[in-house]
N, CA, C and O atoms as a Tinker XYZ file with bonds, in Angstrom:
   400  protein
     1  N    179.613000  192.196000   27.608000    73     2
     2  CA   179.782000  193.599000   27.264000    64     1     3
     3  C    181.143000  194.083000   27.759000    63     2     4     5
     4  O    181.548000  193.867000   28.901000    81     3
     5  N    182.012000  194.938000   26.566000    73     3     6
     6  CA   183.445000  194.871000   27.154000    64     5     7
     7  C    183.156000  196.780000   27.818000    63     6     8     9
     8  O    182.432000  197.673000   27.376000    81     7
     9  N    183.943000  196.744000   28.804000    73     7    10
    10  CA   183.958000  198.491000   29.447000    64     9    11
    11  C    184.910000  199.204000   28.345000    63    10    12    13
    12  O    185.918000  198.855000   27.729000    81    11
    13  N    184.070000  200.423000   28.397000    73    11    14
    14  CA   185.231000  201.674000   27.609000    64    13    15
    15  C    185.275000  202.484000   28.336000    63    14    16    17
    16  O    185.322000  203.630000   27.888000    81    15
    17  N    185.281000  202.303000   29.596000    73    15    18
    18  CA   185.682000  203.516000   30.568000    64    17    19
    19  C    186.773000  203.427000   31.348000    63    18    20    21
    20  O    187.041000  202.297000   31.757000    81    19
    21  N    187.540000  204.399000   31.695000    73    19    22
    22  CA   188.817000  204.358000   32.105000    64    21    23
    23  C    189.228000  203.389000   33.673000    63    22    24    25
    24  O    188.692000  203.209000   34.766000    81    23
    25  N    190.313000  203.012000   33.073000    73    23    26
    26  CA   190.562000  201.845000   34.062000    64    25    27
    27  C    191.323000  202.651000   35.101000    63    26    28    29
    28  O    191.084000  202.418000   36.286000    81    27
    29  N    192.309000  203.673000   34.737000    73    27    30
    30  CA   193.398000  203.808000   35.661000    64    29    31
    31  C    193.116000  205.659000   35.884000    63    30    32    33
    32  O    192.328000  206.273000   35.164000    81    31
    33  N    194.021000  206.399000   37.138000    73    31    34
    34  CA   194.041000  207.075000   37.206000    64    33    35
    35  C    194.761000  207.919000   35.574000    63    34    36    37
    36  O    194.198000  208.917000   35.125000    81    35
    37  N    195.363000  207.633000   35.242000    73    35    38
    38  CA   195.835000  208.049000   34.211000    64    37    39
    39  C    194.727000  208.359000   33.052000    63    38    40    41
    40  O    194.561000  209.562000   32.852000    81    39
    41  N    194.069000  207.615000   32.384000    73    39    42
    42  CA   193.448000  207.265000   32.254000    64    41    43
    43  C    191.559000  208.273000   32.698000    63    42    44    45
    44  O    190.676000  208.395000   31.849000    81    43
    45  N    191.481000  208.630000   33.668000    73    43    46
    46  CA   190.635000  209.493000   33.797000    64    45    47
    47  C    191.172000  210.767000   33.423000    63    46    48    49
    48  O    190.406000  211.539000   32.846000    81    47
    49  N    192.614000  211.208000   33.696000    73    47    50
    50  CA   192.940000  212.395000   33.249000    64    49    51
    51  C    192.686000  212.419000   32.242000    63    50    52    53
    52  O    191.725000  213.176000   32.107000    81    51
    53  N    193.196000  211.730000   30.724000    73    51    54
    54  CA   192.839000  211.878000   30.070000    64    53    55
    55  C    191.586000  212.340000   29.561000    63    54    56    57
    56  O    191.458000  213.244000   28.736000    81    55
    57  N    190.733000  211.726000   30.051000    73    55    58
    58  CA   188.967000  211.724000   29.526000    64    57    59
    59  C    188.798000  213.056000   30.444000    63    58    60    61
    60  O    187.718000  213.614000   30.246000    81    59
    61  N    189.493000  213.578000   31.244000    73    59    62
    62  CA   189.285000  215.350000   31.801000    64    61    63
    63  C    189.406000  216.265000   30.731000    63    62    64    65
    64  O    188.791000  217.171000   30.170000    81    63
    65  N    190.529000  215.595000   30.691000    73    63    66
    66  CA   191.619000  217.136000   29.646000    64    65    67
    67  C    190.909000  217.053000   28.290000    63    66    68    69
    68  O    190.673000  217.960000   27.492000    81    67
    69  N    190.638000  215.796000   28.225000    73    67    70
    70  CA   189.782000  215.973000   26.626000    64    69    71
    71  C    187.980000  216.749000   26.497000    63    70    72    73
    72  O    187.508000  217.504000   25.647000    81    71
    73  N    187.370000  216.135000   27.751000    73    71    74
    74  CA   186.363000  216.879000   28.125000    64    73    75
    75  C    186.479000  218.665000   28.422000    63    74    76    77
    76  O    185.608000  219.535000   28.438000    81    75
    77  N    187.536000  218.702000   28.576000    73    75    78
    78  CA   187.611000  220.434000   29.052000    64    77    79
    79  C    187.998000  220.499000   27.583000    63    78    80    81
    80  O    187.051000  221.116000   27.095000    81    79
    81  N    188.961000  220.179000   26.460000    73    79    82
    82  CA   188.782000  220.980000   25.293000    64    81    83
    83  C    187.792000  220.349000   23.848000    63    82    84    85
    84  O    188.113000  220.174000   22.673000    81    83
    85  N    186.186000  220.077000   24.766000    73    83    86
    86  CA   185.249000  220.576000   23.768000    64    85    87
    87  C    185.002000  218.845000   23.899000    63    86    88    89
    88  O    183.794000  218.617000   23.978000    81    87
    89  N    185.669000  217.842000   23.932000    73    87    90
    90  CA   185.219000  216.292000   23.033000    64    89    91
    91  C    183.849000  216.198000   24.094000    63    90    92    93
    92  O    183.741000  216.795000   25.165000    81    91
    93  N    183.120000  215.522000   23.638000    73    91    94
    94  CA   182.084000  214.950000   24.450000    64    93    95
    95  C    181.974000  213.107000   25.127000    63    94    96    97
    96  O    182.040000  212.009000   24.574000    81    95
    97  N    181.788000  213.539000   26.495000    73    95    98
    98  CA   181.920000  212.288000   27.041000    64    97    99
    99  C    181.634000  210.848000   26.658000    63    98   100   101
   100  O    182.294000  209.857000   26.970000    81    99
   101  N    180.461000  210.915000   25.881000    73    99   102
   102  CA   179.967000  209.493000   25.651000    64   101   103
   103  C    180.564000  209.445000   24.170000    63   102   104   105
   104  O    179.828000  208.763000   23.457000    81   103
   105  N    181.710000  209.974000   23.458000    73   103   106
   106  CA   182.928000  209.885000   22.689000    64   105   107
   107  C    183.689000  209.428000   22.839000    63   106   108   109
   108  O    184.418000  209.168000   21.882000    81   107
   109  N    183.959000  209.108000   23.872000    73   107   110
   110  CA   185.490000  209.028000   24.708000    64   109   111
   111  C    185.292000  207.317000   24.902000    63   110   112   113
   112  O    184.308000  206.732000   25.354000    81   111
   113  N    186.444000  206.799000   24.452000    73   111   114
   114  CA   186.267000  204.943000   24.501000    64   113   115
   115  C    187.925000  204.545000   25.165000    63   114   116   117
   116  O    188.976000  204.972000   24.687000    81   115
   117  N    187.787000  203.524000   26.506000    73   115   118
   118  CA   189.198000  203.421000   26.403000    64   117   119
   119  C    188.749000  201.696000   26.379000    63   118   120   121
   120  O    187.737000  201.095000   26.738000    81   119
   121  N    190.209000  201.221000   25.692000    73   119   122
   122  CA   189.962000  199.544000   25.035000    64   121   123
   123  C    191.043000  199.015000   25.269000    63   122   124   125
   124  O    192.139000  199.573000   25.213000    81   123
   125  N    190.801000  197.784000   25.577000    73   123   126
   126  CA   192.160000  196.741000   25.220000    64   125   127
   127  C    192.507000  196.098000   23.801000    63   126   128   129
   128  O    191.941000  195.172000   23.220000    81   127
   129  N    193.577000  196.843000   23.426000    73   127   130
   130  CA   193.909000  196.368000   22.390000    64   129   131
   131  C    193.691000  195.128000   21.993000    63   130   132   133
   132  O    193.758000  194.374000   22.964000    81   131
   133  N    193.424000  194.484000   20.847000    73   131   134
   134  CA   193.147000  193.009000   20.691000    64   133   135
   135  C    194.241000  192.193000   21.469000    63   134   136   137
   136  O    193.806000  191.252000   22.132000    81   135
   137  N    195.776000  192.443000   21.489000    73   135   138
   138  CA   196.807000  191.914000   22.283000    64   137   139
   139  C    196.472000  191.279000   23.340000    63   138   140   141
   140  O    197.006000  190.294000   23.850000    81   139
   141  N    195.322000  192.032000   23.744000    73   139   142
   142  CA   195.189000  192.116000   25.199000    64   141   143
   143  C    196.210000  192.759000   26.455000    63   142   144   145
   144  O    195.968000  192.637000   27.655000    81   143
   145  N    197.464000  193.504000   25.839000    73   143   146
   146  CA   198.605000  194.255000   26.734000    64   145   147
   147  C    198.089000  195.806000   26.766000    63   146   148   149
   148  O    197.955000  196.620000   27.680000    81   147
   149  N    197.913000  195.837000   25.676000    73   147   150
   150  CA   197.847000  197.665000   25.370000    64   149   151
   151  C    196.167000  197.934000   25.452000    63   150   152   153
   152  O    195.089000  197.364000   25.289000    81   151
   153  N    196.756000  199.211000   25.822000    73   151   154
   154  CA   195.168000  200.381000   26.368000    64   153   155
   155  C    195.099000  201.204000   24.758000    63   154   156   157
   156  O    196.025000  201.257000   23.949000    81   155
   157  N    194.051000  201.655000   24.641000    73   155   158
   158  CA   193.580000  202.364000   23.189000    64   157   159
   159  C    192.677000  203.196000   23.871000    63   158   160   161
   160  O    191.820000  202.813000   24.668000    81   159
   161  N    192.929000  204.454000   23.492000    73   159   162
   162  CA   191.818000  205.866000   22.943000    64   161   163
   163  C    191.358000  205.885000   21.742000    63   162   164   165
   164  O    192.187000  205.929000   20.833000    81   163
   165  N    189.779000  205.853000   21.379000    73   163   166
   166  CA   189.366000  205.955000   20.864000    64   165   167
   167  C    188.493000  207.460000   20.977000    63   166   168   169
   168  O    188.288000  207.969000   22.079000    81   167
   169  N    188.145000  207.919000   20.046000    73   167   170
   170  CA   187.492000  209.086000   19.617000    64   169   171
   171  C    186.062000  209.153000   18.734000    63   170   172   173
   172  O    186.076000  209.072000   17.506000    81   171
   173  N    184.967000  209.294000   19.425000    73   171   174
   174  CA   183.923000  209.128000   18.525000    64   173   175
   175  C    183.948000  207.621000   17.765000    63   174   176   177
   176  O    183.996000  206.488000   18.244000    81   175
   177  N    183.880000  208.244000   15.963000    73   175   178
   178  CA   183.828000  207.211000   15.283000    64   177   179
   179  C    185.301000  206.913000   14.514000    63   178   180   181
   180  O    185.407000  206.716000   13.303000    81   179
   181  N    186.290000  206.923000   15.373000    73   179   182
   182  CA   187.637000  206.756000   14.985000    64   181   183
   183  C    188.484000  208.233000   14.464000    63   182   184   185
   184  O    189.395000  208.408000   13.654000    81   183
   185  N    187.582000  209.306000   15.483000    73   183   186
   186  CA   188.038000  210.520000   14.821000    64   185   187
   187  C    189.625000  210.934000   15.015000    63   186   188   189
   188  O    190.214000  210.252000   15.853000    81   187
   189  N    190.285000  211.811000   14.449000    73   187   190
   190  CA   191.268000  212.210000   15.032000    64   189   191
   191  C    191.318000  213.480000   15.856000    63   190   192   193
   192  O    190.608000  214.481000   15.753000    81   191
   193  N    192.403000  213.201000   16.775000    73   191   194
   194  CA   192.360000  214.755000   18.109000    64   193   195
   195  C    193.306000  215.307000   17.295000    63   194   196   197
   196  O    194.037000  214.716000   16.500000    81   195
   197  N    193.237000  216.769000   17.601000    73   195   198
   198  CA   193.386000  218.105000   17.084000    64   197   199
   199  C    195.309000  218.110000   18.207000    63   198   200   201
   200  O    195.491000  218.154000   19.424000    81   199
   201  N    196.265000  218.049000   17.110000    73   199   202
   202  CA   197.414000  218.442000   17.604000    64   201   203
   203  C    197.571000  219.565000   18.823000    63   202   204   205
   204  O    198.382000  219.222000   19.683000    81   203
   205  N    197.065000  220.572000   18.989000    73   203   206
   206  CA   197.394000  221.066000   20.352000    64   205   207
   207  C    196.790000  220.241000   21.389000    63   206   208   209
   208  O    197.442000  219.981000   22.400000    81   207
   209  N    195.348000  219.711000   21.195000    73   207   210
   210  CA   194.846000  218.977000   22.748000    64   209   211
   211  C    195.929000  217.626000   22.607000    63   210   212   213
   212  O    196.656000  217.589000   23.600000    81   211
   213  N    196.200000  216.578000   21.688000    73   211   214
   214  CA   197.615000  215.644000   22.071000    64   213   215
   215  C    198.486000  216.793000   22.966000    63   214   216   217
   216  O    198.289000  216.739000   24.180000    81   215
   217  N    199.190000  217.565000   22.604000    73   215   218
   218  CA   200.106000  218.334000   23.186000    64   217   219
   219  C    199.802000  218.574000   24.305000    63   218   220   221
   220  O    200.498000  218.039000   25.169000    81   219
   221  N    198.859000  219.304000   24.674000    73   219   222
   222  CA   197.932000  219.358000   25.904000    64   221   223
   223  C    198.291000  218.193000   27.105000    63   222   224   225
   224  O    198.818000  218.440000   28.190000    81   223
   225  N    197.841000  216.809000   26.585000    73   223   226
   226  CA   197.626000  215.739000   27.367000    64   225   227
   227  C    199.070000  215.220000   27.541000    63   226   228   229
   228  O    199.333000  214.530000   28.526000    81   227
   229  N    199.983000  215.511000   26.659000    73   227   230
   230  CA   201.325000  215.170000   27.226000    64   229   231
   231  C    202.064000  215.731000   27.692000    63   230   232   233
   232  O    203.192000  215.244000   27.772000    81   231
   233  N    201.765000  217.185000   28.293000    73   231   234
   234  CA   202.543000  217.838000   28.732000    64   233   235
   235  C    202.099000  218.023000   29.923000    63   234   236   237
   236  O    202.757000  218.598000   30.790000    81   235
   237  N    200.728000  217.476000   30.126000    73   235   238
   238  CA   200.138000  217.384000   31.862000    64   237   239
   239  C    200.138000  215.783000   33.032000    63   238   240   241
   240  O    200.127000  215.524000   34.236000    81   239
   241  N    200.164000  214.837000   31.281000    73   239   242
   242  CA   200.335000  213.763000   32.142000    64   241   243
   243  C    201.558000  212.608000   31.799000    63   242   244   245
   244  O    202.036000  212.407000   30.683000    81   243
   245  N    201.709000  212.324000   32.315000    73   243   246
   246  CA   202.597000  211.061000   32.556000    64   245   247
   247  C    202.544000  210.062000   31.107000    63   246   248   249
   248  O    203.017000  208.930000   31.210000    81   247
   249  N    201.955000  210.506000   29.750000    73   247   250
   250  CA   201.566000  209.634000   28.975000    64   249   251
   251  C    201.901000  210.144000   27.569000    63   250   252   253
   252  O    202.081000  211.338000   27.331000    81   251
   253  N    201.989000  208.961000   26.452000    73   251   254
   254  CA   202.018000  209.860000   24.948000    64   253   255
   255  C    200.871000  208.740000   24.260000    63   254   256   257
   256  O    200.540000  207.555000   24.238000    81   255
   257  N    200.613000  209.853000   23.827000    73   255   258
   258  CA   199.414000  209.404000   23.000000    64   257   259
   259  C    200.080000  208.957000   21.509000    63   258   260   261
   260  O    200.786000  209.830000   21.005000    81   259
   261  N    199.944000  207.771000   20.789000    73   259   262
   262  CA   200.529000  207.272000   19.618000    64   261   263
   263  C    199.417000  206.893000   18.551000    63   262   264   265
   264  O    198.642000  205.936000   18.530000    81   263
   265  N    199.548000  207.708000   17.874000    73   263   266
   266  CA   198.176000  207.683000   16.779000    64   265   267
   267  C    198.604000  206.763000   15.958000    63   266   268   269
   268  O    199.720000  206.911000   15.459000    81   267
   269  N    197.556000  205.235000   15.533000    73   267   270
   270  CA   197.462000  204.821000   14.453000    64   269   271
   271  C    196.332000  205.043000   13.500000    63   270   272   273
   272  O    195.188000  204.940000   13.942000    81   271
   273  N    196.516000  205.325000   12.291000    73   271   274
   274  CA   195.515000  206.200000   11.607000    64   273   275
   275  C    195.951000  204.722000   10.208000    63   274   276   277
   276  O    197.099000  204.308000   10.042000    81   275
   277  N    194.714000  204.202000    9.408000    73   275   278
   278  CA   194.776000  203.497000    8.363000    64   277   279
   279  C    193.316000  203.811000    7.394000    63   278   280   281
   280  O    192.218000  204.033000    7.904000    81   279
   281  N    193.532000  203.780000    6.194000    73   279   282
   282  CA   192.601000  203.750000    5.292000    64   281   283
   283  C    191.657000  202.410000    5.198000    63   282   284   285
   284  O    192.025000  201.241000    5.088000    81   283
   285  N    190.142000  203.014000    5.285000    73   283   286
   286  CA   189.120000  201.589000    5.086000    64   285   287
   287  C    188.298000  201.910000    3.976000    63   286   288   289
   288  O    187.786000  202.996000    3.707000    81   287
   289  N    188.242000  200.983000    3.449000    73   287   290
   290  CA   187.449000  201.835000    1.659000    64   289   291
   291  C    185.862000  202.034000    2.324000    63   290   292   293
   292  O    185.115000  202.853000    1.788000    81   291
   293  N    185.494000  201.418000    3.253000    73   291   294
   294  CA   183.494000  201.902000    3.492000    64   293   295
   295  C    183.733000  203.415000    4.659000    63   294   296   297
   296  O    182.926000  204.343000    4.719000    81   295
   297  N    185.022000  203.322000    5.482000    73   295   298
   298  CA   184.734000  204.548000    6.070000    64   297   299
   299  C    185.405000  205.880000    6.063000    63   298   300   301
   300  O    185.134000  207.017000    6.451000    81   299
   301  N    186.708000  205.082000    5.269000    73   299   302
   302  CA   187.635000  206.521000    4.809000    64   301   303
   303  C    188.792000  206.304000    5.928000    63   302   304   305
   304  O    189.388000  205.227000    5.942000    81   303
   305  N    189.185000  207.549000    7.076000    73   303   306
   306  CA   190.359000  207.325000    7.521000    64   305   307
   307  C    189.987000  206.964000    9.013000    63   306   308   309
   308  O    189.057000  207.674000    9.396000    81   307
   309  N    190.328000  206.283000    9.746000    73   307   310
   310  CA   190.094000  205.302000   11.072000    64   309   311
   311  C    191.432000  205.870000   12.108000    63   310   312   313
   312  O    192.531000  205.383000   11.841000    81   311
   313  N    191.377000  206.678000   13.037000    73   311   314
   314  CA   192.105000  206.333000   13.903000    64   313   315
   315  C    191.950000  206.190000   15.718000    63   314   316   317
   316  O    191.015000  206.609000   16.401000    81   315
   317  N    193.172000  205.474000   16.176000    73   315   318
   318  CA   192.735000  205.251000   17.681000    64   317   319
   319  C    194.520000  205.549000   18.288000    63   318   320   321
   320  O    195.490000  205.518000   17.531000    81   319
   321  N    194.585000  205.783000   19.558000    73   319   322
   322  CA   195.590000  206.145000   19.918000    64   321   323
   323  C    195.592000  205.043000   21.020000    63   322   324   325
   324  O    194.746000  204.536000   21.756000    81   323
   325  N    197.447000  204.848000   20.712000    73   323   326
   326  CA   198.069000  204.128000   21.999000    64   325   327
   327  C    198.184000  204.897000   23.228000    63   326   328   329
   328  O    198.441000  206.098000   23.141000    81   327
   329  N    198.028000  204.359000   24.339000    73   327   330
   330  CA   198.248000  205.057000   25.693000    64   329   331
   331  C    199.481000  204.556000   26.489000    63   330   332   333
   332  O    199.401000  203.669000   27.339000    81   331
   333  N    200.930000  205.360000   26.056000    73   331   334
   334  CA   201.957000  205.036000   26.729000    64   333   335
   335  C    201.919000  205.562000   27.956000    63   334   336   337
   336  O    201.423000  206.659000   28.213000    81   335
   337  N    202.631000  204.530000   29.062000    73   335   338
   338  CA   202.384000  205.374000   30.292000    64   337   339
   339  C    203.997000  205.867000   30.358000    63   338   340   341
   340  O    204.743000  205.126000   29.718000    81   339
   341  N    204.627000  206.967000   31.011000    73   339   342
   342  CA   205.770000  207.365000   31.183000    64   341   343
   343  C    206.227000  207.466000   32.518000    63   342   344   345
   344  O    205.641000  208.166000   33.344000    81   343
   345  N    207.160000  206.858000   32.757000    73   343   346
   346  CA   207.690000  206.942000   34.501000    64   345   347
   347  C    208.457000  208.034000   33.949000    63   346   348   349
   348  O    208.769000  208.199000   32.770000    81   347
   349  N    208.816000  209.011000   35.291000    73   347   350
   350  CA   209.655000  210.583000   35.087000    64   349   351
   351  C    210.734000  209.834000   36.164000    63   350   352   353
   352  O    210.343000  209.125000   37.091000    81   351
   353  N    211.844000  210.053000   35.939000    73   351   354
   354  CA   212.162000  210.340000   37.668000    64   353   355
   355  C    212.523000  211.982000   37.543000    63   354   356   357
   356  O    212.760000  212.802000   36.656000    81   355
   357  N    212.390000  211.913000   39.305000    73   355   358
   358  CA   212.616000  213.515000   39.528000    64   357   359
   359  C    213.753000  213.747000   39.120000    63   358   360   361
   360  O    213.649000  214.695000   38.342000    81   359
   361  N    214.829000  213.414000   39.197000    73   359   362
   362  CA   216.183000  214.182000   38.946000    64   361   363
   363  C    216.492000  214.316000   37.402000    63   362   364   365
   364  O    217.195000  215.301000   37.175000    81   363
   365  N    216.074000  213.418000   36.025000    73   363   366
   366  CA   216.883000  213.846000   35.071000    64   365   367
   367  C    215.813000  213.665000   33.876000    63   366   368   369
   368  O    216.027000  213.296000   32.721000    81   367
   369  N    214.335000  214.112000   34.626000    73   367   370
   370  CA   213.597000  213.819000   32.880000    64   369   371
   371  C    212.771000  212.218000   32.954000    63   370   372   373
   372  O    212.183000  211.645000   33.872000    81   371
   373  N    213.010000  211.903000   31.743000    73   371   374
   374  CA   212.086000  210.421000   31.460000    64   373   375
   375  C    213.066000  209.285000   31.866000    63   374   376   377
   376  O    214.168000  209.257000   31.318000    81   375
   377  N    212.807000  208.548000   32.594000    73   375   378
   378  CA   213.061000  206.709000   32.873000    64   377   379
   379  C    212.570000  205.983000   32.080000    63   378   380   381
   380  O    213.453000  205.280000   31.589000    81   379
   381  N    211.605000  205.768000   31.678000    73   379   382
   382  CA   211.780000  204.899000   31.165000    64   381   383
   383  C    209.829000  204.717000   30.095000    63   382   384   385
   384  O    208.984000  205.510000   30.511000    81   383
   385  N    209.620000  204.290000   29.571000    73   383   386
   386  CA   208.623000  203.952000   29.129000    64   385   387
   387  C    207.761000  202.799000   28.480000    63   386   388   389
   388  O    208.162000  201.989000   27.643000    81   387
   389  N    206.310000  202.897000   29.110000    73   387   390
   390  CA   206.170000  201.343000   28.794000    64   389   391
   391  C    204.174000  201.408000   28.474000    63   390   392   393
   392  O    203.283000  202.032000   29.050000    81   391
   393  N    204.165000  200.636000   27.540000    73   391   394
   394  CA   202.721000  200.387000   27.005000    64   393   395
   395  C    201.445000  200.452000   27.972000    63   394   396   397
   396  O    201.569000  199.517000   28.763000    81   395
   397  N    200.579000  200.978000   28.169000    73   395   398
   398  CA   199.734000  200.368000   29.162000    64   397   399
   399  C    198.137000  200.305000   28.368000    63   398   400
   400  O    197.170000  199.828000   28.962000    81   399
């Protein structure tokens, strides 16, 4: 049985900030990409999040959410989001960024 619950501090924020605007917990899926490198948000049944809560979650945490969204002819439109993590440094903004 693979876990869909958050591995990292990051990672729980997320599943906060989404719980405070309305999603419901046992919705909330975090995955290893087939790669096996990359982390995935999932939503329900591949739903999509509502442009202000993305906005929301990147402007509180350390992360960007990267929607891949594709057409499946039995379910219609499918999407799951990448979970970039973002190093800040203090003095000038973003350093650097990297998959997690």
């Amino acid at each position: 049985m693979r876990t869909t619950q958050p591995i990292n501090f990051i990672e729980d924020k997320i599943k906060l900030l989404l719980c405070l605007n309305g999603y419901q917990q046992k919705d909330i899926e975090f995955k290893n990409h087939m790669n096996g490198d990359e982390r995935i948000l999932r939503i329900g049944y591949w739903r999509m999040l509502d442009n202000d809560v993305i906005c929301n979650i990147q402007e509180n945490i350390n992360a960007v959410l990267k929607p891949i969204t594709f057409w499946e002819d039995d379910c219609g439109w499918l999407t799951w989001y990448f979970i970039n993590i973002v190093e800040k440094e203090k003095s000038n903004g973003i350093k650097s960024t990297s998959r997690s």
